[in-house]
Each structure stands twice: as C-alpha cells, then as structure tokens.
N, C-alpha and C positions, 0 to 999 in steps of 0.2 A: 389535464391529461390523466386516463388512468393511472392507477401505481403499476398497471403491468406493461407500460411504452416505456421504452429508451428514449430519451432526448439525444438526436444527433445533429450537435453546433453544425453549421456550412459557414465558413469564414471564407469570401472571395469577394474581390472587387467587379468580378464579373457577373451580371445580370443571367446574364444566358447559362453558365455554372450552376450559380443557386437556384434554378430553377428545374435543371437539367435534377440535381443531384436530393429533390423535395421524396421520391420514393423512397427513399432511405428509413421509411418511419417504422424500422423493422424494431423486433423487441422480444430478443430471446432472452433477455434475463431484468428483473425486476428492478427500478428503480437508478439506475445507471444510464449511463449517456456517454458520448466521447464527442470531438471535434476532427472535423475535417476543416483543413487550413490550406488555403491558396501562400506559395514561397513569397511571389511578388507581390506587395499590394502596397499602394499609393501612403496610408500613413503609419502603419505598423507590418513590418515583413511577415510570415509563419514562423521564420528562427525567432526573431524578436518577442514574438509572442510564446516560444516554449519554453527562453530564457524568462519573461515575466511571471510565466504558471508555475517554475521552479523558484521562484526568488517569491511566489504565494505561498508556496508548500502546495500546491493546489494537483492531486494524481488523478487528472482529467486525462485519460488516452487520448493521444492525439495524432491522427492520419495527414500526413504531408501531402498533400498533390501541388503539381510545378507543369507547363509548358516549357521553362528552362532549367532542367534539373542537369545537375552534374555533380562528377563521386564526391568533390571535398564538400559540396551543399548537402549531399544524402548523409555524409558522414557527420556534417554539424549538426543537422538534424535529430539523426539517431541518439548520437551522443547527447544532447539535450532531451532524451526520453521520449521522442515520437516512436509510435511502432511498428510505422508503415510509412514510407518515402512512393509514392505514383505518380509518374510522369504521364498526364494528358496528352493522346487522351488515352481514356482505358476503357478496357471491358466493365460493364457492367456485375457480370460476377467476380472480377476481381475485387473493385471496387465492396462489392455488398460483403465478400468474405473475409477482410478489412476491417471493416467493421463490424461484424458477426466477433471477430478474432480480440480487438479493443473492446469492445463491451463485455466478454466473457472474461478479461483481463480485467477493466473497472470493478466489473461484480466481484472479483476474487479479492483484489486490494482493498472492497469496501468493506468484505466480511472478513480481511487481517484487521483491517483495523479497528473493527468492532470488537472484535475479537482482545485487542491489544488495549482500549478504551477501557474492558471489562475488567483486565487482568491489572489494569493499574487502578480503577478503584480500588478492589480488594486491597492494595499494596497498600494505599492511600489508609486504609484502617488498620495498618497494621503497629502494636506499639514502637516504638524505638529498638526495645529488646529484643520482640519478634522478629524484624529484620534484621537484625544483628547474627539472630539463630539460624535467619533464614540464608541469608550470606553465607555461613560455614556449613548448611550441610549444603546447598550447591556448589560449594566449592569441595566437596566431597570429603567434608569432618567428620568424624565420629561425633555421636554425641559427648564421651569423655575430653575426646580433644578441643569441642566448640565450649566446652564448659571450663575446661582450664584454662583455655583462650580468655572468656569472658569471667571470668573470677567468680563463678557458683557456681552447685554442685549439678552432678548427673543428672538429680532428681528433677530438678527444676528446670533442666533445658528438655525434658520429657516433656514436660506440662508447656514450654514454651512448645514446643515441636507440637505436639496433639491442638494445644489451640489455634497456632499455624497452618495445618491441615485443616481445619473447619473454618476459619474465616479465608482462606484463597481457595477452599473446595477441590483440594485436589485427594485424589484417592491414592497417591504414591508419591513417592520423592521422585521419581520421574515424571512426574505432573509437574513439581514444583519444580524439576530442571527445565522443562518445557514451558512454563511461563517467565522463568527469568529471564529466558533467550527472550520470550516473546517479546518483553517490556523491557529488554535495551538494559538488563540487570549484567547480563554476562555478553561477552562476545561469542560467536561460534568453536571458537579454538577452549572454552571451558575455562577462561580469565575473567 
C-alpha cells in the first residue's frame, strides 16, 4: 500500500458488513489506520477486543458499530478508549466522518509519540548530574539553590545547565519544562 493510504481494520463476523464497509480506503493523513469493530462477534466481542488493545498499549483508534447497541455497552465502550459507538445501520457519511475523525486522531497520537520517543533519547544521554540539574531547574531552582542542593558551586551548575540546553536542544527553560511534561519527568500540576 502506498505510504500515503490509511489502513482501515473491518472487524465483523458479517460477510455482507465487510464488504459493504471496503470503500472506506479513504486517506487523509499519512501512515495511520484505525479499526472498525462489530460489538457481537462469535469468538472475540468489539469490548473484548479494546480491553485486549489496552492491555497491548496498542493506540489504534477504534470505531464501535453494533445492531444491538445500548447506553451501558456505548459507555463500556467509550470508557475502553473507542471514539465512536454507531448503531447499524448508518449513514454512510456518518460512518466515513468517523473515521476521517479516528485517523486524524491516530496521526496526532503518532506524532506525540514520536515526538516523546525523541525527547527521551536525548534524556537517555544525559549524565547522572545533568538530570539532577535538569530536575531543579524544572522544578523552578535557581541555579544557587540547585547547587547548594547538590553540593557544588554556581559555576558548575552553569556548565551543567549550558551542556543540558545543547544535548535536549531546547532554546529555553521553557523547552525544557515542555519536554519534562512531555516524557512523563513532571506531572501537569508542576510536581
């Protein structure tokens, strides 16, 4: 398949479904896919199956369709990370805008986490020290304070801080608060 098609899974035990639902080979954004999943199906449910893709780590967007859908099945659903529940039958452009919706969703989650891939190499070469440094100024130290903290002088948490800025490549200590969040260093609340 080109790199510029989306792969769209049809997961149903019905013939006449997957076949209905083959126009789907739409492809607005590069290298991404999501699944469309039948609820009932003879040896793995669509729940069972988003419970499995979470218990992979696996952030495959994934479109519910059901003939027997109901709130606490759409709510288990959701809740297991699908992000669309459609009760057959549907419109066709609902259906297509569905997944237009899930694949521009995929593509975003695949460039966080490239994104996040990135920013922990860099972390990954960083000395012992460096992260040490790097910890107290996103926790918002002074460089005096990160150096009495860690038992050497001003001068030297400079040179730790300047060589910190050129191996994570950020141009600001606001780069370097924005990749701690990114790589799971701090929480949103700045702990």
């Amino acid at each position: 398949m080109p790199p510029d098609k989306s792969i769209v899974h049809v997961i149903d035990d019905d013939e006449a479904v997957r076949q209905a639902l083959a126009f789907l080979e739409i492809a607005p954004t590069v290298q991404t896919g999501c699944i469309i999943t039948d609820v009932r199906m003879p040896e793995i449910s669509g729940v069972d199956l988003l419970r499995r893709l979470r218990e992979l780590k696996l952030a495959v967007p994934v479109i519910v369709i059901t003939a027997h859908g109901d709130i606490p099945l759409a709510v288990e659903a959701m809740r297991l990370g699908a992000v669309d529940f459609l009760e057959k039958p549907f419109e066709d452009e609902v259906l297509l805008a569905s997944v237009r919706s899930a694949l521009d969703r995929g593509d975003r989650d695949q460039k966080r986490q490239a994104e996040r891939s990135n920013i922990e190499g860099r972390l990954a070469a960083l000395s012992n020290r460096e992260r040490d440094v790097l910890k107290g100024l996103v926790a918002g130290h002074a460089n005096k304070q990160i150096a009495y903290d860690l038992g050497i002088s001003p001068r030297t948490i400079e040179n730790y801080r300047a060589n910190l800025m050129i191996k994570m490549q950020a141009g600001s200590l606001s780069d370097l608060v924005r990749m701690a969040l990114i790589a799971g260093l701090l929480d949103s609340n700045g702990s």
